[in-house]
C-alpha positions in Angstrom: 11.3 27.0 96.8 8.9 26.0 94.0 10.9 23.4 92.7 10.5 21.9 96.2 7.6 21.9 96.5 6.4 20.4 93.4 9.0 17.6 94.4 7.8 17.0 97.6 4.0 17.1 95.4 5.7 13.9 93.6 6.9 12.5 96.1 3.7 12.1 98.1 1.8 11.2 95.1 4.1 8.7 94.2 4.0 7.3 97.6 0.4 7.1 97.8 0.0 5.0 94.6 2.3 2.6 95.1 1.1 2.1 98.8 -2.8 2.7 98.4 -3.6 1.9 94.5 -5.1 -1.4 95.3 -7.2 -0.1 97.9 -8.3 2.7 96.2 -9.8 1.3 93.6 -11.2 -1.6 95.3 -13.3 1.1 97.5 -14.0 3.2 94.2 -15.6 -0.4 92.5 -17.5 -1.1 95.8 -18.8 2.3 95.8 -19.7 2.8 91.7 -20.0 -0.7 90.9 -18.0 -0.5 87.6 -14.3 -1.1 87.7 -13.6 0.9 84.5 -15.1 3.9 86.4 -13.4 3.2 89.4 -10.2 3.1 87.8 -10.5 6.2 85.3 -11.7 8.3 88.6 -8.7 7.2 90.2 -6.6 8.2 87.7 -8.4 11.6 86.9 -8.0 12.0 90.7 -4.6 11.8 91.0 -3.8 13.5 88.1 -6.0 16.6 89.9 -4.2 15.9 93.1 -1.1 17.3 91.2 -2.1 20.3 90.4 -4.4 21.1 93.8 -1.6 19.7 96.1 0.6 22.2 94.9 -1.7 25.2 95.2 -3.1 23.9 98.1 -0.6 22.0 100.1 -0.5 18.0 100.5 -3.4 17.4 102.9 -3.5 15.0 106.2 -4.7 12.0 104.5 -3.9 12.0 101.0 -5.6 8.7 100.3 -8.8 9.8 101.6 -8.3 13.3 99.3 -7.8 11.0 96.4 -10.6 9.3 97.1 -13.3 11.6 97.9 -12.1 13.2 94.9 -12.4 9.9 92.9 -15.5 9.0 93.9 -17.2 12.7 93.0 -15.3 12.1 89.7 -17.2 8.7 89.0 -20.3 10.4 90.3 -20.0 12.9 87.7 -19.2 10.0 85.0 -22.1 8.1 85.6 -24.2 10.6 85.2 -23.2 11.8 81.5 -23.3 8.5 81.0 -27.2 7.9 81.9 -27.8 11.5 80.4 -26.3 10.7 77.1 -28.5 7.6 77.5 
């Protein structure tokens, strides 16, 4: 049962790269302005989405988990970067 769902984790995380990288980070740079945060948040995001998707189930809209999740990672970013400032 585990082993199912960790491959069903894959499988929706590997379908929501290859369909919604682009967009992702796209929406990350308009909101963060940087593309090298935008695209280290997206990563760090779906890096996190392994490990929370499997605890907590694949939600409704992954995209908009990855996302959310993304852009509070940026968030967080830009502010140790203006803090170590």
């Amino acid at each position: 049962m585990a082993s199912n769902i960790k491959s069903d984790v894959a499988q929706a995380i590997a379908d929501t790269y290859r369909a919604e990288w682009g967009r992702i980070v796209a929406i990350l740079i308009r909101l963060v302005g940087d593309f090298d945060v935008a695209e280290e948040a997206a990563q760090e995001a779906f890096a996190a989405a392994v490990n929370q998707w499997q605890t907590n189930g694949i939600p409704d809209l992954p995209r908009a988990w990855i996302i959310r999740t993304a852009r509070y990672k940026a968030i967080d970013h830009l502010r140790r970067r203006t803090r170590d400032r």
